[in-house]
N, C-alpha and C positions, 0 to 999 in steps of 0.2 A: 259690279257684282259678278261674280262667277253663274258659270251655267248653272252647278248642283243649287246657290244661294238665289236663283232666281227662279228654279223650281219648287224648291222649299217653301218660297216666298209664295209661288202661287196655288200651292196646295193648302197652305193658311188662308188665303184666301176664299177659297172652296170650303173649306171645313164652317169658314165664318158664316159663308154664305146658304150653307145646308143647314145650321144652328138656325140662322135669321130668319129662314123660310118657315121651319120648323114651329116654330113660336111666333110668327108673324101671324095677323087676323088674315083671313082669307082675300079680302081688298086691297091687303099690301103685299100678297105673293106674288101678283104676276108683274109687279116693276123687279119682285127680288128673283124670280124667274129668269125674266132678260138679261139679269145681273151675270146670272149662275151659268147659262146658255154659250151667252160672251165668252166671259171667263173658261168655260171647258172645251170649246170647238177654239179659241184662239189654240191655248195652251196645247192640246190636242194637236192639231196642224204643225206646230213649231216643233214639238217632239217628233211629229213622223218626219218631218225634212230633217232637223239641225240631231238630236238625240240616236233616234233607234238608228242613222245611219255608224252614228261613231258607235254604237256598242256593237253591232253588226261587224266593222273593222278593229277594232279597240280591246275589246271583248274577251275572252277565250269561252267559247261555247255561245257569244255574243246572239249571233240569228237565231238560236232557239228562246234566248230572253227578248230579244223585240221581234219575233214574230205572234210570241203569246203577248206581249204589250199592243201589239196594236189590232191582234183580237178583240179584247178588253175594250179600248176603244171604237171600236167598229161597233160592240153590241152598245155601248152608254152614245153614240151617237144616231142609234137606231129609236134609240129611247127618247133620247131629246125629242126627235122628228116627230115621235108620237105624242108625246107630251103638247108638242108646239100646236098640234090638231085636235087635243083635246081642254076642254076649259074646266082653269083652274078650282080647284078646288071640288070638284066632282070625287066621289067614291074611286073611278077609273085613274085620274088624276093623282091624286093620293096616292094609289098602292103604286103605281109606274115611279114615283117619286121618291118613295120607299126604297125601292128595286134601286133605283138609278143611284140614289145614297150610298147603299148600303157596296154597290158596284165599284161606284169611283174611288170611296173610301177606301178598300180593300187594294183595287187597284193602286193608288196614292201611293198603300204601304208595300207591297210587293216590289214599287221602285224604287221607295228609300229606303229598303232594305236588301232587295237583289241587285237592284241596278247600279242605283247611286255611289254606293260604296265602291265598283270594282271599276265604274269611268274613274273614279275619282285616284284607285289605286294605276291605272294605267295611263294616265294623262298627266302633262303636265299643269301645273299651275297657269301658266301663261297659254296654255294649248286650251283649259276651262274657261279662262278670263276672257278669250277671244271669241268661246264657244256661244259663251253668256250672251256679251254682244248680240251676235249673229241671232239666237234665239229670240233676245226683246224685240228684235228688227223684221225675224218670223212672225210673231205675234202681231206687229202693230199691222203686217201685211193680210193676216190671214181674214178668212170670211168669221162672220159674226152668228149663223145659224148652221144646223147638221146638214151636210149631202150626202146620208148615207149610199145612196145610188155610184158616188164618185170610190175611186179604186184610194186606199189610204197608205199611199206608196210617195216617197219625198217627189217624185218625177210627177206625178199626177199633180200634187198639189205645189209645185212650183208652178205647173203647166198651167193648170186648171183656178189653183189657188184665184187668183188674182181677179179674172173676172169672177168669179163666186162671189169675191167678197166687196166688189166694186156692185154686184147686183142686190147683196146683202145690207149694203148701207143703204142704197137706195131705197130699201124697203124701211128701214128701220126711221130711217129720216121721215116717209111719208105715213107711216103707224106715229111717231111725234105729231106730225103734222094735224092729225085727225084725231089724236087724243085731248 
C-alpha cells in the first residue's frame, strides 16, 4: 500500500471507531477508547516523522500546510491526555469526546483534501510506495498514549519516540494484566 492508501485506510478506521464509541453502552467505551487512543497517537507520530517532513520538502507552500497539521494534532493530543484522566462516560468525558470527534474529523478532512492530493501530485509512485512502507514501520514503532509535554517535531519523536512507547506498552500490558 502506498503512503496516501495507508492513511486513508487509517482514517476509516477512526471514523469506525468514533461511530462504535458513539453507540457503544458506556461499559464498552473504554476498551473502544484504548482502541481510538492507539490508533490516533500511532498514526499521529508517523505523520509528524514520515508525512509533514515530505510536504514541508515536496510541497509548494508545503510548511505552512504541516505546521497548521501538527497544530491540530498537538491540540487532539492534549485532549486524549485529558480524556485518559478523566472516567469514561462522565458528563466531562463526553463533551471532551465530542470536541475531540468533531477535531480529528475535520482534521482527517483538511488532509485528504489539502494535503493528500498535492504529495500525491508531487511524488512519485514508487517515492509513495516506499513512503507507505516507512509510515507502517513508524506506526508499529510509535508510543501507544499522548505526550503532550513532548515537542511534535520528527527529530523529537525519533529521538524520544521509542522510549515513550517502550514505556507505553509497559503500561498497557500491566492495565491487561490487572484487568
Amino acid at each position: 500500500m502506498n503512503l496516501i492508501d495507508e492513511m486513508l485506510e487509517d482514517h476509516a478506521t477512526v471514523r469506525r471507531l468514533f461511530t462504535e464509541i458513539t453507540v457503544a453502552p458506556v461499559e464498552s467505551r473504554e476498551n473502544l477508547f484504548d482502541s481510538l487512543r492507539e490508533e490516533l497517537i500511532r498514526h499521529e507520530v508517523a505523520e509528524e516523522e514520515i508525512v509533514r517532513p515530505l510536504t514541508e520538502q515536496s510541497v509548494p507552500g508545503g510548511e505552512h500546510i504541516a505546521s497548521e497539521r501538527i497544530a491540530e494534532e498537538s491540540e487532539a493530543e492534549k485532549m486524549l491526555k485529558e480524556m485518559e484522566r478523566s472516567q469514561v462516560g462522565t458528563p466531562a468525558w463526553e463533551q471532551l469526546f465530542e470536541t475531540l470527534r468533531l477535531s480529528v474529523l475535520e482534521h482527517a478532512e483538511r488532509e485528504e483534501k489539502m494535503e493528500f492530493p498535492r504529495l500525491q501530485a508531487h511524488l512519485t509512485a514508487s517515492e509513495l510506495a516506499e513512503k507507505g512502507k516507512t509510515f507502517e514501520s513508524a506506526k508499529k514503532m510509535a508510543p501507544t498514549h499522548p505526550h503532550p509535554g513532548t515537542l511534535n517535531t520528527p527529530g523529537a519523536n525519533k529521538t524520544l519516540g521509542p522510549a515513550a512507547a517502550l514505556m507505553d506498552r509497559a503500561r498497557d500490558a500491566a492495565a491487561r494484566k490487572s484487568a
